[in-house]
C-alpha positions as CSV (number, residue, x, y, z in Angstrom):
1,X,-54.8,-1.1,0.0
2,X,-54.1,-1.6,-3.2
3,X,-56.1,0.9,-4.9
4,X,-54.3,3.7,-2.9
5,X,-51.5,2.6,-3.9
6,X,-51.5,2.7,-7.2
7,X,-53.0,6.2,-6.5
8,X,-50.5,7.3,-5.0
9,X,-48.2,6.1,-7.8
10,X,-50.3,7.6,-10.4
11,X,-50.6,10.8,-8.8
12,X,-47.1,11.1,-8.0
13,X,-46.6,10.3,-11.7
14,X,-48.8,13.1,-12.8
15,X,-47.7,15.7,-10.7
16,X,-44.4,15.7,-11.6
17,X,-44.6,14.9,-15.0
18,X,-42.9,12.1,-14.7
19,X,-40.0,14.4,-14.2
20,X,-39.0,13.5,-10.5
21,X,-38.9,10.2,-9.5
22,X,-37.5,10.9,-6.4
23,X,-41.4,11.0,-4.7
24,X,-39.8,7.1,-5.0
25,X,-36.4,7.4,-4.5
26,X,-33.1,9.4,-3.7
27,X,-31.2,9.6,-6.7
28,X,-28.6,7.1,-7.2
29,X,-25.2,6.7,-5.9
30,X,-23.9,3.7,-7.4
31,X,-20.7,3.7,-9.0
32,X,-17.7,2.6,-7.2
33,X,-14.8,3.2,-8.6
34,X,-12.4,0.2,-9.6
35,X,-8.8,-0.9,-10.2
36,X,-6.5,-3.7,-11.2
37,X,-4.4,-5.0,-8.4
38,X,-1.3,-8.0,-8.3
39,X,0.4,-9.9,-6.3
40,X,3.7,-10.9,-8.0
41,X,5.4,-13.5,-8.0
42,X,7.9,-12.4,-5.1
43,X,5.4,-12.0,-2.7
44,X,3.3,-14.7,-3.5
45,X,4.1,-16.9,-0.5
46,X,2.4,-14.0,1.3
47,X,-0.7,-13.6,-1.0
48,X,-2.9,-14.7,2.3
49,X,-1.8,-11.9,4.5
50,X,-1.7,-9.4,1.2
51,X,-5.8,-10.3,0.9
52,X,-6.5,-9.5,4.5
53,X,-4.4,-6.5,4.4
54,X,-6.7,-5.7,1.1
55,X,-9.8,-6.7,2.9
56,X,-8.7,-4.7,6.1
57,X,-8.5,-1.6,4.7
58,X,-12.4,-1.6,3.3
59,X,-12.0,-2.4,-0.8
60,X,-14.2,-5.1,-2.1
61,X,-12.4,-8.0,-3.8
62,X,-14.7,-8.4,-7.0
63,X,-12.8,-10.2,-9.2
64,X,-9.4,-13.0,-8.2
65,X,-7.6,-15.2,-10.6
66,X,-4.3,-16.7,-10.2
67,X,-2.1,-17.7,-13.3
68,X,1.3,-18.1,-14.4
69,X,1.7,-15.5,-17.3
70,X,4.3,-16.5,-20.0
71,X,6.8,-13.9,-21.4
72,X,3.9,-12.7,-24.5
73,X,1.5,-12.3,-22.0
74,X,3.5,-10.3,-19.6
75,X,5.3,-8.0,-22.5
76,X,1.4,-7.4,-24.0
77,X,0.8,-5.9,-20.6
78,X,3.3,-4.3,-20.3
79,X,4.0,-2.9,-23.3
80,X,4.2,0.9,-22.6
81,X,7.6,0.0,-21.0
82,X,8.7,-1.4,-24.4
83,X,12.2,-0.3,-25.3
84,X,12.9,0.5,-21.5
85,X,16.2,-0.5,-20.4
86,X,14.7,-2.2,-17.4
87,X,11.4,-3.9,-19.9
88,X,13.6,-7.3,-20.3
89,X,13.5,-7.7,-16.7
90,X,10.8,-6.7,-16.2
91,X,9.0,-9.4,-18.4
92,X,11.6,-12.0,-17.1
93,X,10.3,-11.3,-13.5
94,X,6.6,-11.2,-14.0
95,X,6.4,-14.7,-15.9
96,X,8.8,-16.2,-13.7
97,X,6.2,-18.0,-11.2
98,X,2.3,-17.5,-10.3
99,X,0.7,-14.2,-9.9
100,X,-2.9,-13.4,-8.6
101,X,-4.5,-10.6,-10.4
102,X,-7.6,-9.1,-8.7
103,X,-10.4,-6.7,-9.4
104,X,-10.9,-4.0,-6.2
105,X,-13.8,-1.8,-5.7
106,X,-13.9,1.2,-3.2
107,X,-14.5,4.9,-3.6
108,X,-11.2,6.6,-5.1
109,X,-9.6,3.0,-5.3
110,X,-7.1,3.7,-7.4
111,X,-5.4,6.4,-5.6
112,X,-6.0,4.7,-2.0
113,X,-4.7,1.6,-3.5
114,X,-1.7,3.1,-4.6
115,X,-1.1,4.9,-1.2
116,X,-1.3,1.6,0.2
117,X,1.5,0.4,-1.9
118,X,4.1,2.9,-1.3
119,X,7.1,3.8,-3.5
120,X,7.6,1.9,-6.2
121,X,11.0,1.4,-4.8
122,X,10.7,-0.7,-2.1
123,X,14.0,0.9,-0.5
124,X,12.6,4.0,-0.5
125,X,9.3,2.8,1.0
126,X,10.5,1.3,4.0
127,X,12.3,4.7,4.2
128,X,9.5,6.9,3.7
129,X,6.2,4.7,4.2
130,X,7.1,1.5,6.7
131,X,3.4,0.4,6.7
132,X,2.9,-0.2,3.0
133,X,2.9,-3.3,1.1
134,X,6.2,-2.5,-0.6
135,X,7.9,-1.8,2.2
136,X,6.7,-5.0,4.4
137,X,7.1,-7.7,1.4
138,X,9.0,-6.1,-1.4
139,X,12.7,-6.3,-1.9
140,X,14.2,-3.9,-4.5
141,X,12.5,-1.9,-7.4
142,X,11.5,-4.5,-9.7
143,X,11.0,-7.1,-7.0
144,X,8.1,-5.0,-5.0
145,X,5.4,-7.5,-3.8
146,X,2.9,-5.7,-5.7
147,X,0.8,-4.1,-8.7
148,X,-1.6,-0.9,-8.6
149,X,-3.3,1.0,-12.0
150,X,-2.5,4.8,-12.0
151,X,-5.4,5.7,-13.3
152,X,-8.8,5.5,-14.3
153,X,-7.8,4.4,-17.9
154,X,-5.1,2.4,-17.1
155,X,-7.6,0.3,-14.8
156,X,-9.9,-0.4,-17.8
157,X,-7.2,-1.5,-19.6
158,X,-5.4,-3.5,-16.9
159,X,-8.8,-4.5,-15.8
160,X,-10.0,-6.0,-19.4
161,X,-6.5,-7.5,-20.3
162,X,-7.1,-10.1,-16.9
163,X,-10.9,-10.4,-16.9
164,X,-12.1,-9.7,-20.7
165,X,-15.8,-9.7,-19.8
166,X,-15.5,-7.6,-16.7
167,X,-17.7,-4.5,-16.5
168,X,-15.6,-1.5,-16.5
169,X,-17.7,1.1,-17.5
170,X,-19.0,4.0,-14.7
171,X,-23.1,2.9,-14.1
172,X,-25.4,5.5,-14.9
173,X,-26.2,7.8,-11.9
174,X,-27.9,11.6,-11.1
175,X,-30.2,12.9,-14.6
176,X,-29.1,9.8,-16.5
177,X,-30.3,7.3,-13.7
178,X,-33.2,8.9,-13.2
179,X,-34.1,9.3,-17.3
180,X,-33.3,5.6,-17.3
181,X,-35.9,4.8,-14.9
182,X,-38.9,7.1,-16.1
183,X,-38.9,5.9,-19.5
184,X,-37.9,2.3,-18.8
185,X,-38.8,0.9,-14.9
186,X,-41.5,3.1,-14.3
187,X,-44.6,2.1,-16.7
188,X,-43.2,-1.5,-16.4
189,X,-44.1,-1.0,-12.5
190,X,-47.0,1.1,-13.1
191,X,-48.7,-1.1,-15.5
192,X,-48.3,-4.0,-12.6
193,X,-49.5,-2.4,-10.2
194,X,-52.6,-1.4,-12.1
195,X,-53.3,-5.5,-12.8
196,X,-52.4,-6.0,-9.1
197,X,-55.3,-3.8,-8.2
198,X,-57.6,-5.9,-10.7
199,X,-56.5,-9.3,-9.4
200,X,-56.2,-8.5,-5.5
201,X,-54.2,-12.0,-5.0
202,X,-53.5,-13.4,-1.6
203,X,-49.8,-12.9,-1.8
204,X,-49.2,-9.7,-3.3
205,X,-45.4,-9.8,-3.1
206,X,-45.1,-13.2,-4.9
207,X,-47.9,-12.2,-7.3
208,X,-46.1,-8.8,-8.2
209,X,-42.6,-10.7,-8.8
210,X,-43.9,-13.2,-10.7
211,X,-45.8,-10.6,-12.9
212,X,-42.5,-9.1,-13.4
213,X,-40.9,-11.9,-14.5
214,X,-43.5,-12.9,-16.9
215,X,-43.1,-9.0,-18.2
216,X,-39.9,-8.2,-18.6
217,X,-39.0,-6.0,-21.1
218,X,-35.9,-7.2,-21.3
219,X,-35.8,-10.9,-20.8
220,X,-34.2,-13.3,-23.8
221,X,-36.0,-14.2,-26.9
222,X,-35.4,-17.3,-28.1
223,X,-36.2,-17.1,-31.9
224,X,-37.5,-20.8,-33.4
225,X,-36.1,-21.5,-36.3
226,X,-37.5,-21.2,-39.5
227,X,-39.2,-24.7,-41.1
């Protein structure tokens, strides 16, 4: 068993060049896109319903914090609108009482996210789009329940200024994926398969992990310091 699997490994390896690692796998499909979602302080009495309304329509709630931003915090992040006749307000609002910021993840999040929302006015949203958040629990312009990015780079930036170590970055798919995981996963699993062959132990599956923790490439180095 073991021998025609690695085999089968090696000679899928050599025929291909180790060009096409899909004899393994279907390339990878991974990224989900994400954006920066809040509850403001007017609506956050209904924060409850707001996350199963979230949660309803299919996005993935990655990251949640509540806090209480003071007036800094709230012009820093919204500091495009600086100069605005509206910005004073607007900071005066937002660090008025508790808001819960939140990471979502679904395919083309930030546009369904905003389609969910409605009009920023919430006047006009009950008008036009009676089922969006705005419409159900927002008030006026400025008072409209909730926040959405509007767009990809406004999400990084949104995302990072509420969750500083979040991972915002696309993950590698297609030809970069697969580059990744000829020249880095593949002789890593090779080469353990080849010494799973020589050892033939009882538990293969527990052997084969343990291997792979003892041989990670990557684990942490501790350095001891110098006497």
């Amino acid at each position: 068993w073991y021998q025609r699997r690695v085999r089968q490994a090696v000679v899928s390896t050599q025929s291909t060049g180790m060009d096409a690692p899909a004899t393994f796998m279907e390339q990878p499909a991974i990224f989900v896109e994400r954006t920066l979602a809040i509850i403001k302080p007017d609506a956050i009495e209904e924060s409850a319903k707001i996350l199963s309304f979230i949660e309803n329509h299919g996005f993935g709630i990655l990251q949640q914090r509540r806090l209480h931003m003071t007036p800094e915090q709230c012009s820093d992040f919204y500091a495009e609108h600086y100069g605005k006749m509206f910005f004073p307000s607007l900071v005066s609002f937002m660090s008025r009482g508790p808001i819960i910021a939140m990471v979502l993840a679904k395919e083309n999040s930030i546009l369904e996210w905003r389609d969910l929302l409605g009009p920023t006015s919430s006047h006009r949203a009950r008008e036009t789009h009676p089922e969006s958040l705005r419409a159900i629990y927002g008030t006026d312009d400025q008072r409209n329940a909730v926040h959405g990015s509007d767009s990809q780079k406004g999400a990084e930036r949104e995302i990072r200024f509420f969750f500083p170590d979040a991972i915002v970055e696309p993950i590698s798919t297609g030809e970069q994926a697969t580059d990744y995981l000829v020249k880095n996963v593949m002789p890593v699993l090779t080469n353990g398969f080849v010494e799973l062959c020589k050892v033939k132990p009882e538990d293969p599956l527990s052997w084969i992990a343990d291997w792979l923790m003892a041989n990670n490439p990557n684990k942490p180095r501790i350095d001891e310091p110098v006497a």
